[in-house]
DONU-869095 format. One record per residue: z, x, y of N, C-alpha, C, O, CB in turn; residue in one letter. Coordinates in steps of 0.001 Angstrom, whole numbers, padded with zeros to 6 digits, always signed. Glycine has a CB too. Example, Ala and Ser with C-alpha at 12.3 -4.5 7.8 and 13.67 -1.06 7.14 Angstrom:
<nodes>
+007800+013190-005690+007800+012300-004500+007800+013200-003300+008465+014236-003319+009046+011308-004473a +007080+012850-002250+007140+013670-001060+007870+012900+000030+008039+013409+001138+005725+014084-000598s 
</nodes>
This chain:
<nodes>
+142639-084135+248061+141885-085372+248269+141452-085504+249734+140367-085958+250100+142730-086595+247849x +142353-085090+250464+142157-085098+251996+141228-084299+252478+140516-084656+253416+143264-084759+252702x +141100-082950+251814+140038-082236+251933+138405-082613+251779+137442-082481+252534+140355-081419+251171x +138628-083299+250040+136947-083487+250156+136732-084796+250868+135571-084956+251244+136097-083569+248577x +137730-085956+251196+137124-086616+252372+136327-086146+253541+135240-086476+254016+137982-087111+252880x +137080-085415+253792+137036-084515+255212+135543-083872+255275+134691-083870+256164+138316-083119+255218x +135588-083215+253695+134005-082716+253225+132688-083348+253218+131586-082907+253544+133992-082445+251998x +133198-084906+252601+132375-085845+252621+132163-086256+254024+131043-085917+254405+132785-086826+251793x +132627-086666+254623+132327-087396+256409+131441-086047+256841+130241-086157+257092+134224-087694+257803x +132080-084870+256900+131126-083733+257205+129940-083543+256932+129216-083073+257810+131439-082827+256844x +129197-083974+255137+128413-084238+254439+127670-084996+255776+126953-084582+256687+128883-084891+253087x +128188-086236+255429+127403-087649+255838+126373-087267+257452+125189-087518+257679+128934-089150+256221x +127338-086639+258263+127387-086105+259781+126069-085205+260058+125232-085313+260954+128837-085114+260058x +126184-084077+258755+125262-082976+259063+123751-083796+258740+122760-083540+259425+125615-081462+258003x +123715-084697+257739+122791-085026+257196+122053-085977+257973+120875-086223+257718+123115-085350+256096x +122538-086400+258694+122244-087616+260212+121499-086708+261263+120435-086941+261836+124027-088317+261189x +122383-085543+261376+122059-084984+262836+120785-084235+261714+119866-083736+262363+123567-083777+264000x +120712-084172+260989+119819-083400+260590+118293-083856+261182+117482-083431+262004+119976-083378+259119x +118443-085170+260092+117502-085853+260045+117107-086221+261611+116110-086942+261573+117813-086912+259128x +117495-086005+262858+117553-086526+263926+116739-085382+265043+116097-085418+266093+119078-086896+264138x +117213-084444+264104+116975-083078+264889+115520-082821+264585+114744-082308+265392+117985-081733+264376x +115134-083300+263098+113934-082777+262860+112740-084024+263672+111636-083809+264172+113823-082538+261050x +113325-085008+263567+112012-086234+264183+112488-085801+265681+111753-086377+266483+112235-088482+263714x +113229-085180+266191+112836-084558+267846+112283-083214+267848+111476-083020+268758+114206-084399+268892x +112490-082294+267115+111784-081471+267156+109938-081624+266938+109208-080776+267451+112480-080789+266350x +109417-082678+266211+108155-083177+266014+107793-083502+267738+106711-083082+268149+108173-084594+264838x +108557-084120+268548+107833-084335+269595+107642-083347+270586+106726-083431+271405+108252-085294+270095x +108719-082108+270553+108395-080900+271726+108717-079932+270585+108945-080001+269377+109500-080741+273419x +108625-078965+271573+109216-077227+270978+110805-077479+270658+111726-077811+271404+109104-075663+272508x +110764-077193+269268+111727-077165+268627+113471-076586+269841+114637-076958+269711+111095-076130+267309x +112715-075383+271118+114045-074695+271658+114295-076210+272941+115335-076444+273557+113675-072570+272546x +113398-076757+272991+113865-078093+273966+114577-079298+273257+115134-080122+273982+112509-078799+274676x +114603-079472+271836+115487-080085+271175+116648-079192+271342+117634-079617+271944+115078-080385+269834x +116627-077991+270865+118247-077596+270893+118805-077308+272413+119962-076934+272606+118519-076100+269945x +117902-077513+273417+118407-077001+274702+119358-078295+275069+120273-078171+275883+117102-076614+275898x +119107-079417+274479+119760-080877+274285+120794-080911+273441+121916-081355+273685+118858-081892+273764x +120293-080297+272146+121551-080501+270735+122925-079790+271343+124028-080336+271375+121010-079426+268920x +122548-078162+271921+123921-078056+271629+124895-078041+272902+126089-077769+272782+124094-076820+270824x +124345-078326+274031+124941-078615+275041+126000-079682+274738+127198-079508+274958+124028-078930+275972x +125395-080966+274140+125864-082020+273709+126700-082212+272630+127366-083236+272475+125065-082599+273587x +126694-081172+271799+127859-080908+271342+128977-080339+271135+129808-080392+270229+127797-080909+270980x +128828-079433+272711+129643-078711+273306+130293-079899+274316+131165-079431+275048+128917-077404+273935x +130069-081204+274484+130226-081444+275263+131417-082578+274527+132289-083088+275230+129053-081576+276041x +131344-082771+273548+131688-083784+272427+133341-082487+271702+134251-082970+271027+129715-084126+270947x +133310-081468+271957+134095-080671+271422+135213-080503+272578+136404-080475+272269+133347-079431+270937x +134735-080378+274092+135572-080498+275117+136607-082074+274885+137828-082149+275024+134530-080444+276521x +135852-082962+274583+136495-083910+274814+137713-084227+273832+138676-084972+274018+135617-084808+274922x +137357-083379+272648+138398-083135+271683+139433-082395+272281+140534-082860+271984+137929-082451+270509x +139481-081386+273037+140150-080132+273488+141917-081144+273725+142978-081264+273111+139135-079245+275301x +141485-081493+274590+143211-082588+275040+143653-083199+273734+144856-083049+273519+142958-084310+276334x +142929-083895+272743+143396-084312+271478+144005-083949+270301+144968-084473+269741+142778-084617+271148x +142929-082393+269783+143507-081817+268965+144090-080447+269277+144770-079944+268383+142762-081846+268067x +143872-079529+270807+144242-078687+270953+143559-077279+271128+142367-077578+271056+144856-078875+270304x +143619-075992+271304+143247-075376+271026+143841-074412+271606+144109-074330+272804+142351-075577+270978x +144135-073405+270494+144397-071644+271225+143732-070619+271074+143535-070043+270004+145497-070937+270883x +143269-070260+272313+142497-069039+272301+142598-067821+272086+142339-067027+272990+142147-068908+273030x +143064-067325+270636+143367-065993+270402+142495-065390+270188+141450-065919+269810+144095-065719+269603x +142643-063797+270388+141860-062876+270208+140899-063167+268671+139733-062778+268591+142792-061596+270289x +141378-063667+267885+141056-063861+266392+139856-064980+266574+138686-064831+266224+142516-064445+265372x +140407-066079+267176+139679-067626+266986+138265-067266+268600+137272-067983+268720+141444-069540+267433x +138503-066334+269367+137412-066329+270031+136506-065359+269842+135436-065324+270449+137658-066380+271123x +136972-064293+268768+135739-063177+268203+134920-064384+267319+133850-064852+267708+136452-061524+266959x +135695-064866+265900+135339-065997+265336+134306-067445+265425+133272-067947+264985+136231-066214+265347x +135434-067656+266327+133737-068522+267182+133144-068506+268031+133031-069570+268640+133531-069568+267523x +132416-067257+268561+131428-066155+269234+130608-066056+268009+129483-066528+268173+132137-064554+269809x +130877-065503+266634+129859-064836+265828+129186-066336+265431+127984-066550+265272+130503-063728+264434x +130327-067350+265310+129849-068467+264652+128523-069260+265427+127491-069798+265028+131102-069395+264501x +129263-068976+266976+128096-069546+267641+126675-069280+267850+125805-070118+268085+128373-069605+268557x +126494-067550+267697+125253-066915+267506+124498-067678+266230+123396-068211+266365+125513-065303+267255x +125352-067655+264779+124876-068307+263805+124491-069738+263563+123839-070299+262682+125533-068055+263132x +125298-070254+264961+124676-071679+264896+123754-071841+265406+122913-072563+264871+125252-072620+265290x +123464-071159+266847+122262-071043+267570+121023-070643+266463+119944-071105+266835+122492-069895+268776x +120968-070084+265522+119481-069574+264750+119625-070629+263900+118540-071021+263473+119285-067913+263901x +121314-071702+263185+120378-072181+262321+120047-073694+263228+119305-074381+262527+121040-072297+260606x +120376-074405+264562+119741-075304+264703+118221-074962+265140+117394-075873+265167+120461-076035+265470x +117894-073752+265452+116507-073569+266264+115930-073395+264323+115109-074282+264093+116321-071718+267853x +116136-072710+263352+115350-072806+261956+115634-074177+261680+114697-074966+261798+115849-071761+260667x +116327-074445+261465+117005-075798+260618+115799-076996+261041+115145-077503+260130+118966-076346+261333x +115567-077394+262448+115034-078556+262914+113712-078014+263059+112843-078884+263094+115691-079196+264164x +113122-076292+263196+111772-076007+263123+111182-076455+261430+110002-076478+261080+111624-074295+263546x +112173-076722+260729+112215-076444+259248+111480-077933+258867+110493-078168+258170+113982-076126+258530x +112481-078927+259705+112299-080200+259187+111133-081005+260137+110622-082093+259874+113773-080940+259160x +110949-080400+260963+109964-081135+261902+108534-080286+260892+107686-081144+260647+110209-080650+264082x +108230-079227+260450+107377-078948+259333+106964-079886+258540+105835-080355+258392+107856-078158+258593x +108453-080250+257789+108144-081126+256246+107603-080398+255520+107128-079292+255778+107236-082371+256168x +107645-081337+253882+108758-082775+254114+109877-082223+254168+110187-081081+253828+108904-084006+252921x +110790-083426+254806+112090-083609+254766+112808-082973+253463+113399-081899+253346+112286-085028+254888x +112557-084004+252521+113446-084523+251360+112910-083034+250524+113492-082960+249442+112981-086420+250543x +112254-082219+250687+112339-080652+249988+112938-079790+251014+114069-079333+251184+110777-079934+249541x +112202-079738+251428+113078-078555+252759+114577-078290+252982+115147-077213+252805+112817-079076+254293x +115258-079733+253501+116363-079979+253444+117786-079479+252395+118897-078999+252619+116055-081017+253453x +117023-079900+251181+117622-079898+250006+117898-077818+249806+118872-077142+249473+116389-080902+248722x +116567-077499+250191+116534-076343+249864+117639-074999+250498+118064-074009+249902+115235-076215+250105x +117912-075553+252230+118615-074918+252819+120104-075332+252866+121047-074750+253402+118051-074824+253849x +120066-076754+252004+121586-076477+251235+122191-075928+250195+123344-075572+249951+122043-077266+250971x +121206-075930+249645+121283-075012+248258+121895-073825+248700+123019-073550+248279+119800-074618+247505x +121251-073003+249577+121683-071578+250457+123024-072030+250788+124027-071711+250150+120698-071129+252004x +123002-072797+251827+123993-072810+252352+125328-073133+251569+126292-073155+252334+123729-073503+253250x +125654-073399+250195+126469-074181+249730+126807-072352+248602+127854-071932+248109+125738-076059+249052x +125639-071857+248601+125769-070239+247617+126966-069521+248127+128094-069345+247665+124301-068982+247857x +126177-069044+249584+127242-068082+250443+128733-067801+250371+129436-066791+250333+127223-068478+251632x +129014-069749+250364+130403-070023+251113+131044-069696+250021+131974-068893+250104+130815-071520+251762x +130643-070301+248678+131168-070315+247316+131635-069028+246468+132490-068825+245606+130186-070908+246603x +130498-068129+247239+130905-066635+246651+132151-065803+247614+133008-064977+247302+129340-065580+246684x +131822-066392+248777+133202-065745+249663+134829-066573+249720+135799-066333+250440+132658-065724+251414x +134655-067485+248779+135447-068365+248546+136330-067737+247094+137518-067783+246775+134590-069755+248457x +135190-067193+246481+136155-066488+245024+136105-065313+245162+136753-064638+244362+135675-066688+243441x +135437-064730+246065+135603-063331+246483+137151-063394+247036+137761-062490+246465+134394-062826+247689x +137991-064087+247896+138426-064095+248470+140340-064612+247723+141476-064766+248171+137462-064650+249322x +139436-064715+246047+140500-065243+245042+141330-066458+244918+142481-066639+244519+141329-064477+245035x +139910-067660+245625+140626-068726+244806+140150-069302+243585+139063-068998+243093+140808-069757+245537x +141131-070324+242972+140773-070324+241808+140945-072290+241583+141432-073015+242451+141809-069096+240858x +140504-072699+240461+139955-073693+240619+140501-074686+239131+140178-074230+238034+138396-073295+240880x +141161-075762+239170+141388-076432+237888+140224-076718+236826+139107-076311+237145+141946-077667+238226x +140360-077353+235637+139800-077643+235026+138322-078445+235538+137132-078156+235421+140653-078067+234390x +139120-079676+236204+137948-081083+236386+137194-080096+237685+136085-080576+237918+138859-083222+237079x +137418-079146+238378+137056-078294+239606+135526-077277+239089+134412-077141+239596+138663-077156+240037x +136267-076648+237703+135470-075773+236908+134440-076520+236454+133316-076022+236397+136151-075138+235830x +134640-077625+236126+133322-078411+235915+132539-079246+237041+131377-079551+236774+133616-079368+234903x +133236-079763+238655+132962-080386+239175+131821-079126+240166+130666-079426+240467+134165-081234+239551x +132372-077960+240477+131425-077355+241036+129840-076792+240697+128882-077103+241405+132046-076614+241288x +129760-076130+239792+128403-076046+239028+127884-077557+239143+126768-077663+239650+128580-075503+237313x +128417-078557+238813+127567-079710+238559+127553-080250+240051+127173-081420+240014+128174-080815+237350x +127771-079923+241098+127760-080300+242148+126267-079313+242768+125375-079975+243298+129301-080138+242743x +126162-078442+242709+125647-077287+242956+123995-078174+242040+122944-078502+242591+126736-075639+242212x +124326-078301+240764+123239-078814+240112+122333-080292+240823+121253-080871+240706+123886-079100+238694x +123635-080377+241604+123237-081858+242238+121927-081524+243145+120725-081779+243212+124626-082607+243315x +123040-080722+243855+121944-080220+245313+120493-079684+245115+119684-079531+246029+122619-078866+246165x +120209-079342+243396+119153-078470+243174+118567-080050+242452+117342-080114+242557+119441-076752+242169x +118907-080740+242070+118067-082312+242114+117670-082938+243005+116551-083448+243064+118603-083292+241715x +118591-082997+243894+118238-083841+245218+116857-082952+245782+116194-083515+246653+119748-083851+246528x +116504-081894+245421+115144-081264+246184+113932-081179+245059+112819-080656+245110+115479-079521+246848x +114580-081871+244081+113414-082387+243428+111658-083005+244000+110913-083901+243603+114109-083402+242856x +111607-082328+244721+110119-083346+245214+108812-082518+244644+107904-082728+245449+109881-083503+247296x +108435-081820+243778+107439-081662+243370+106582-082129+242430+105629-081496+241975+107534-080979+243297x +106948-083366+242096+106329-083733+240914+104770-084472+241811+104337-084244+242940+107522-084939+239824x +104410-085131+241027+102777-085685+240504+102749-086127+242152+103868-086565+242420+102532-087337+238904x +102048-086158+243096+101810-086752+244343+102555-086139+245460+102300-086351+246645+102105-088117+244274x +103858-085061+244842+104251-084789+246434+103643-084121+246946+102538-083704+246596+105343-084315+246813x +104411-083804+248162+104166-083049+249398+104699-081662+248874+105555-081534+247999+104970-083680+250816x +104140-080769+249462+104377-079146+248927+104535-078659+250267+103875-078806+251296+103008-078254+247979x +105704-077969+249945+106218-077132+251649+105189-075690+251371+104758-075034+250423+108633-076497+251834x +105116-075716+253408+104100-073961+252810+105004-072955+252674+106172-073034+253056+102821-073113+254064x +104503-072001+252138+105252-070257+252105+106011-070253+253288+107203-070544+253186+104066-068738+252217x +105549-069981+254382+106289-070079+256121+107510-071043+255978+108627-070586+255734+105064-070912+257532x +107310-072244+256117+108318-073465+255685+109582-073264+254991+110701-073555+255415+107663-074357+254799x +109253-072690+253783+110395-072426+253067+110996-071300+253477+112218-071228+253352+110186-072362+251782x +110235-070163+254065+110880-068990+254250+112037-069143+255509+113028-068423+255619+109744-067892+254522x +111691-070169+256351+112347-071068+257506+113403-071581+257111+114477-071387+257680+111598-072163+258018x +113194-072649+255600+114337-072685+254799+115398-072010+255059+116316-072066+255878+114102-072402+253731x +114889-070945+253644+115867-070103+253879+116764-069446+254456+117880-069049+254123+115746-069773+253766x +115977-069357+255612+116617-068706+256808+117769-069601+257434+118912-069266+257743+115496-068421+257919x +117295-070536+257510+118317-071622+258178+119518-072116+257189+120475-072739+257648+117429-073029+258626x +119418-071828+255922+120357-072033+254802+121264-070892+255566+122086-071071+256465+119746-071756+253020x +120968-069986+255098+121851-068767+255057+122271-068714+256784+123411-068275+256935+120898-067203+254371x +121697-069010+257850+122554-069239+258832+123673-070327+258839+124743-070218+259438+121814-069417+259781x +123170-071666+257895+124276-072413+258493+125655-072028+257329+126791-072489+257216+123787-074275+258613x +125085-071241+256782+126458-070453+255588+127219-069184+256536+128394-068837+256411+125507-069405+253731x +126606-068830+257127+127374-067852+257782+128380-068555+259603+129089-067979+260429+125960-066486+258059x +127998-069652+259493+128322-070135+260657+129775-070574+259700+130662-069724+259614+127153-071338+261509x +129920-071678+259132+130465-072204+258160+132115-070829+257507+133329-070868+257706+128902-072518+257019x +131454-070106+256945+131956-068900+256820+132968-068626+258033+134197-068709+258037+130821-067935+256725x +132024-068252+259130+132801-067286+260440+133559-068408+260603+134729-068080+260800+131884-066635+262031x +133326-070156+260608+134461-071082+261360+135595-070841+260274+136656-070393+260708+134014-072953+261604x +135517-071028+259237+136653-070972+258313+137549-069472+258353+138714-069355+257973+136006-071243+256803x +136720-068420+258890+137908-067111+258567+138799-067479+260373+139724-066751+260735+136793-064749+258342x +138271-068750+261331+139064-068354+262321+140899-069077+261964+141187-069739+260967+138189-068961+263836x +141815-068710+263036+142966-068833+262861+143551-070715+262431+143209-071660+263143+143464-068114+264212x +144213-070839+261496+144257-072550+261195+145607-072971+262066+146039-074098+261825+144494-073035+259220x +146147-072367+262819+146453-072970+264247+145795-072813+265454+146483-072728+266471+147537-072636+264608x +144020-072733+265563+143469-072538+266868+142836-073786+266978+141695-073802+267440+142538-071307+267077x +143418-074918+266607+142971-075838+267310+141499-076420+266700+141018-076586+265579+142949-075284+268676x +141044-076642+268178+139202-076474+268038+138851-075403+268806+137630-075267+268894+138183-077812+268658x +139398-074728+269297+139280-073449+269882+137818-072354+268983+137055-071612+269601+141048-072754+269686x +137808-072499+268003+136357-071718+267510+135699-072804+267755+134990-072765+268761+136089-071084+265880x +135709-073777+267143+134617-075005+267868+134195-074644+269200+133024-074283+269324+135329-076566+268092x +135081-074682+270412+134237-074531+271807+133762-073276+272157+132760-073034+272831+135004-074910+272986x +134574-072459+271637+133732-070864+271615+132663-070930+271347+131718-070824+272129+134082-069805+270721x +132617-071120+270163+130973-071209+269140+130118-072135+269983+128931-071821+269896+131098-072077+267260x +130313-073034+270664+129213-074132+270979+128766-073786+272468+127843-074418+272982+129846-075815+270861x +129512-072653+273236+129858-071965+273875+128412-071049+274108+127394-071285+274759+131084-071485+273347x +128878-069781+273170+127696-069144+273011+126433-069978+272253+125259-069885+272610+128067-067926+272288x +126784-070580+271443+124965-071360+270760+124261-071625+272103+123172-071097+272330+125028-073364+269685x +124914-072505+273079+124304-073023+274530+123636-071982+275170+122413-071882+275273+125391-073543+275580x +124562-071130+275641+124119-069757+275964+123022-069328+275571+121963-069200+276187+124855-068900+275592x +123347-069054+274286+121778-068515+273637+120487-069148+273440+119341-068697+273469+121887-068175+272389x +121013-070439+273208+119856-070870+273481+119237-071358+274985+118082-071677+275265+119834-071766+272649x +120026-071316+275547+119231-071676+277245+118838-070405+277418+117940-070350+278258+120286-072258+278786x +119245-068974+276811+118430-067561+277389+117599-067516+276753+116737-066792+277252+118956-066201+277397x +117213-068067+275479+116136-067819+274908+114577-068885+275369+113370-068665+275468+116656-067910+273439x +115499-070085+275549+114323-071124+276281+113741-070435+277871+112614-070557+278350+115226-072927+276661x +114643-069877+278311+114455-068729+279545+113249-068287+279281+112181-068656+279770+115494-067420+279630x +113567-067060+278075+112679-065847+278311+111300-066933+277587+110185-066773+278082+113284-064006+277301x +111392-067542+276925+110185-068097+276308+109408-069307+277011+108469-069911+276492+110581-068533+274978x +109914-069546+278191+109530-071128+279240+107733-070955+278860+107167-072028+279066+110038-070937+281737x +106978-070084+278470+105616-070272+279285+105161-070725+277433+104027-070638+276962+104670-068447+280439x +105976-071030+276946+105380-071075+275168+105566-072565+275096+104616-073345+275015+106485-070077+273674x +106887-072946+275130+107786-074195+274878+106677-075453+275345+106923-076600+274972+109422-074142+275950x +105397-075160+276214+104245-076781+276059+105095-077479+277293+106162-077190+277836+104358-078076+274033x +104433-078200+277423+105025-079727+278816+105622-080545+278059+106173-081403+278748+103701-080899+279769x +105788-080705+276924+106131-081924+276418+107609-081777+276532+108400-080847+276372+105564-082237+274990x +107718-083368+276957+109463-083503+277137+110301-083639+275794+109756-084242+274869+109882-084959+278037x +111374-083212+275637+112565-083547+274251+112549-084975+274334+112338-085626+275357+114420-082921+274414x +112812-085471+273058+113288-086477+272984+114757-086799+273136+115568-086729+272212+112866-086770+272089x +114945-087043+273981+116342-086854+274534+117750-087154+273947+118750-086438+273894+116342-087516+275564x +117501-088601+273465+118225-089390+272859+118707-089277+271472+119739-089550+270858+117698-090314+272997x +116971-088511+271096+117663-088159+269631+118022-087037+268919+118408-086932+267755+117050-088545+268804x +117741-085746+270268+118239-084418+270381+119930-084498+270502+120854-084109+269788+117508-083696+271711x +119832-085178+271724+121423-085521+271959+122887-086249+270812+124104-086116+270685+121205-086586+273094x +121571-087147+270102+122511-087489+268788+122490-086523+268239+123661-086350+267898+122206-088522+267814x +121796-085548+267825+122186-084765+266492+122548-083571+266635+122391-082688+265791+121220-084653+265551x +123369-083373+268361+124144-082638+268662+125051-083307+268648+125813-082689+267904+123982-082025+269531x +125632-084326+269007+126755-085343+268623+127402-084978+267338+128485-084417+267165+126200-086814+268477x +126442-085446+266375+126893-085643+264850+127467-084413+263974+128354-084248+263137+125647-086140+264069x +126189-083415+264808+126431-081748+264110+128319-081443+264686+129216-081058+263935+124864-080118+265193x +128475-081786+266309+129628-081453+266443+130688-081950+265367+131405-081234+264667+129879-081801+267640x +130633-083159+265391+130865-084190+264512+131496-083622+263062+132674-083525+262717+129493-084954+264341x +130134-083250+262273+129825-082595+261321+131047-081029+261404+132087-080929+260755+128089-082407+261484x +130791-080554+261856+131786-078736+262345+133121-079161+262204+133671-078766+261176+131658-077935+264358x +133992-080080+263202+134881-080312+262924+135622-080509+261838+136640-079908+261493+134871-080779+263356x +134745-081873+261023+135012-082739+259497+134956-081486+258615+135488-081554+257507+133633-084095+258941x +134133-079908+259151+134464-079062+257878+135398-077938+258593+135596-076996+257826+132962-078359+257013x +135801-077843+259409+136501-077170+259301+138232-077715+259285+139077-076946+258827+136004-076392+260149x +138535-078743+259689+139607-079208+258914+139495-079543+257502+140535-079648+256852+140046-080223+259477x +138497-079705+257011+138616-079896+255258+138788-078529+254392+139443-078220+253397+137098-080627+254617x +137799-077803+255337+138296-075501+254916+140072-075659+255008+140760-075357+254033+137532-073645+257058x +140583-076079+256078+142040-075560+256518+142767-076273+255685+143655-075620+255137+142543-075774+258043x +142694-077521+255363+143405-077820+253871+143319-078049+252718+144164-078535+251966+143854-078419+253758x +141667-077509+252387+141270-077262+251482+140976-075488+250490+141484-074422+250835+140411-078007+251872x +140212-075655+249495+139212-074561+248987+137964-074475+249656+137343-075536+249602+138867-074746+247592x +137305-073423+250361+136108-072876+250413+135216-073446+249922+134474-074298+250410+136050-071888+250026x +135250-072826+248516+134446-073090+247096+134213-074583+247158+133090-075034+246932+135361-072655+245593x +135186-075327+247444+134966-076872+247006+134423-077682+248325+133699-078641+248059+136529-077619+246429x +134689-077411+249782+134416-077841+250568+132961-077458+250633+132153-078355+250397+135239-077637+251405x +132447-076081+250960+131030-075924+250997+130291-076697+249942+129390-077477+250250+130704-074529+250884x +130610-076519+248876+129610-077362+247943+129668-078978+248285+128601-079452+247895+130057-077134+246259x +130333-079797+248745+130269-080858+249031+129873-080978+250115+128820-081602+249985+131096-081369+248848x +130044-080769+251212+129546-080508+252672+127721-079922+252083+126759-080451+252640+130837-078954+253713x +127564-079232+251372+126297-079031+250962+125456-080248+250254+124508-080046+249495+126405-077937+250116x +125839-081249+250536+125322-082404+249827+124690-083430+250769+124307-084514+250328+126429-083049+249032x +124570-083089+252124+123975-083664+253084+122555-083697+253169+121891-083992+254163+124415-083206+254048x +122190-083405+252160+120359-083228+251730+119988-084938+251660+118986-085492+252113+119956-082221+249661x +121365-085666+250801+121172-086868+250614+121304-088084+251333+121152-089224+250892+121628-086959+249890x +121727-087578+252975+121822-088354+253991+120220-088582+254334+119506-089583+254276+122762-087703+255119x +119998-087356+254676+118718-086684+254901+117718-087514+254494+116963-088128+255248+118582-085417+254237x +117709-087541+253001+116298-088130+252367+116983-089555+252058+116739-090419+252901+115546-087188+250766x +117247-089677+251709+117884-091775+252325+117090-091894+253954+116208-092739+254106+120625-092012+252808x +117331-091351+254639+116798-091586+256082+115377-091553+256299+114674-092384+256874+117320-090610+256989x +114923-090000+255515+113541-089981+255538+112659-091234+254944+111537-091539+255348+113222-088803+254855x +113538-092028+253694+112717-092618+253050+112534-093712+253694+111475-094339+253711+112980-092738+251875x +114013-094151+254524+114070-095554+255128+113165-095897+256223+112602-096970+256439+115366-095811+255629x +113111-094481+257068+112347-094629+258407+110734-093871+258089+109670-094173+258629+113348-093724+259817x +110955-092916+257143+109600-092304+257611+108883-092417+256456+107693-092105+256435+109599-090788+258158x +109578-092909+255286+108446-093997+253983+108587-092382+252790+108236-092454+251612+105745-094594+254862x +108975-091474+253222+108693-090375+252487+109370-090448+250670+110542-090202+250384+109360-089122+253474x +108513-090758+249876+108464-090684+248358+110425-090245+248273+110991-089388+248952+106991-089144+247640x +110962-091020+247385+112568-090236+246158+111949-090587+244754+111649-091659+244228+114709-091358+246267x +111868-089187+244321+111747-089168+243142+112610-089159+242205+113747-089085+242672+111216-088502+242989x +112579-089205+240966+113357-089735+239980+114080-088796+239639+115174-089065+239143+112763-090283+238956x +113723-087590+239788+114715-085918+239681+116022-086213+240979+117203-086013+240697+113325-083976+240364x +115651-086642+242204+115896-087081+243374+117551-088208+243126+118720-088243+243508+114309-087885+243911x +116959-088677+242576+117555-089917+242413+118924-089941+241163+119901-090689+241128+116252-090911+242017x +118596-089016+240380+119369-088206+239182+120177-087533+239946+121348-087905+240019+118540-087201+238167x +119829-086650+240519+120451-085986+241816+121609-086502+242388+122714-085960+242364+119567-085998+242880x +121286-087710+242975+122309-088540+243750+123613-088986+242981+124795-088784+243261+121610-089819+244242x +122981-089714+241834+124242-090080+240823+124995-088704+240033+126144-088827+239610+123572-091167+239506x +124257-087426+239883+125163-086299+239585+125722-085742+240453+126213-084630+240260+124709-085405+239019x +125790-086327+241558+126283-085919+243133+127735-086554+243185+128708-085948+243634+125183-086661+244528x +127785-088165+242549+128706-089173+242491+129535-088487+241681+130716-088446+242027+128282-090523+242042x +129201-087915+240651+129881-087710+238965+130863-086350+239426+132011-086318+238983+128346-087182+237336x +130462-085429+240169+130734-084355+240873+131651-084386+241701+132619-083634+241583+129861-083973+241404x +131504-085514+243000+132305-085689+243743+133811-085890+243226+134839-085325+243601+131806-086572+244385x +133598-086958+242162+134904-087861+241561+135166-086806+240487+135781-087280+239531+134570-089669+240860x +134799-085195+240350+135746-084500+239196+136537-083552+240213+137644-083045+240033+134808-083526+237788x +135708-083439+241311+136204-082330+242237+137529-083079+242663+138648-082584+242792+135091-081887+243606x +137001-084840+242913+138668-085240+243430+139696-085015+242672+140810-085208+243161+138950-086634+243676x +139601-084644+241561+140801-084458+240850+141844-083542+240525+142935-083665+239970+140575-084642+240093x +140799-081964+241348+141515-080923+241749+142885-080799+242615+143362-079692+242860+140684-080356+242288x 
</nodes>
């Protein structure tokens, strides 16, 4: 139970910074939002360091090194993804990915799952493929490029996700600051080599900086829900942040929930409450 809380707040977190990342990426080059995001949530992970701890073993700093490379590609896809549009498809789509990965290295890895579990995952999974319901009569259609961005950013934030969970479950937050560590890194060398592309336009500061906040935010809430949880069950719920997402889009930026959408949400509810019973 403690777990998919943990999953859920994580949910809620990613789906905020999401949505936050993509309306700053609309105002500059997507690498000047993250030159903001992940500083700032490297900065939000230090402050944890005295609270929850951390040890730096050989294990938890290979770990979150790879993780951090993988976070670095998926906030630079992830927020190029959503500053595209729409939201409420895109989004949906690179959780879908992201929720596949974890799930297969989760039973690869031989766990196994109760009854109300066996039914709560598929139908959770089914959720996430409702909630991206947006093609019907009037929507918005993502282009070929867009989705392929998707994708890409799915399957990074599955492999980030992944690398935090194989690190050691006494290191603390120790892969946390590693990882946020190198993402910074990489991305200030890459805003480097690319300065003459990135335009004059300034980041939006405030709301780059939140949704490095939240994402930190977000990392934590799943990787303590991995350490006393299932894989399998945490990714798929943590994969449900599509629905923070398009709640936000609709509230602030008017963008259409459709009725597939909306089915979505309540088989999201039905899902949540079988998985709790694992």
């Amino acid at each position: 139970m403690i777990a998919l809380l943990l999953a859920l707040g994580s949910s809620l977190a990613y789906g905020c910074a999401d949505f936050l990342g993509g309306l700053g990426s609309r105002e500059a080059h997507v690498l000047r939002t993250v030159m903001v995001a992940a500083p700032a949530s490297l900065a939000v992970e230090l402050l944890l360091w005295p609270v929850l701890g951390a040890s730096f073993s050989t294990s938890a700093v290979i770990w979150g090194a790879v993780s951090g490379v993988a976070s670095a590609a998926a906030f630079a896809l992830l927020y190029r993804t959503l500053a595209i549009g729409p939201m409420n498809v895109l989004s949906p789509v690179t959780a879908l990915v992201s929720a596949a990965l974890p799930v297969s290295v989760g039973l690869l890895q031989g766990e196994h799952l109760a009854l109300a579990g066996l039914l709560g995952l598929p139908l959770a999974l089914v959720a996430v493929v409702l909630v991206s319901a947006g093609h019907g009569a009037g929507a918005a259609r993502p282009s070929r490029s867009a989705l392929l961005l998707a994708l890409g950013a799915g399957a990074a934030i599955a492999l980030q996700l992944i690398f935090l969970q194989q690190a050691p479950s006494d290191s603390g937050v120790a892969p946390l600051i590693i990882g946020r560590t190198v993402s910074s890194a990489v991305t200030l060398t890459a805003a480097g080599l690319l300065r003459r592309r990135l335009g004059a336009e300034k980041p939006a500061y405030a709301m780059s900086a939140g949704a490095g906040v939240l994402d930190s935010v977000a990392n934590l809430l799943f990787l303590l829900a991995a350490r006393s949880g299932d894989l399998t069950v945490v990714a798929v719920i943590t994969a449900l942040y599509p629905a923070g997402t398009v709640l936000l889009a609709r509230g602030v930026l008017a963008e259409r929930i459709h009725r597939g959408q909306l089915v979505g949400l309540g088989t999201a509810a039905v899902a949540v409450s079988l998985l709790a019973l694992t």
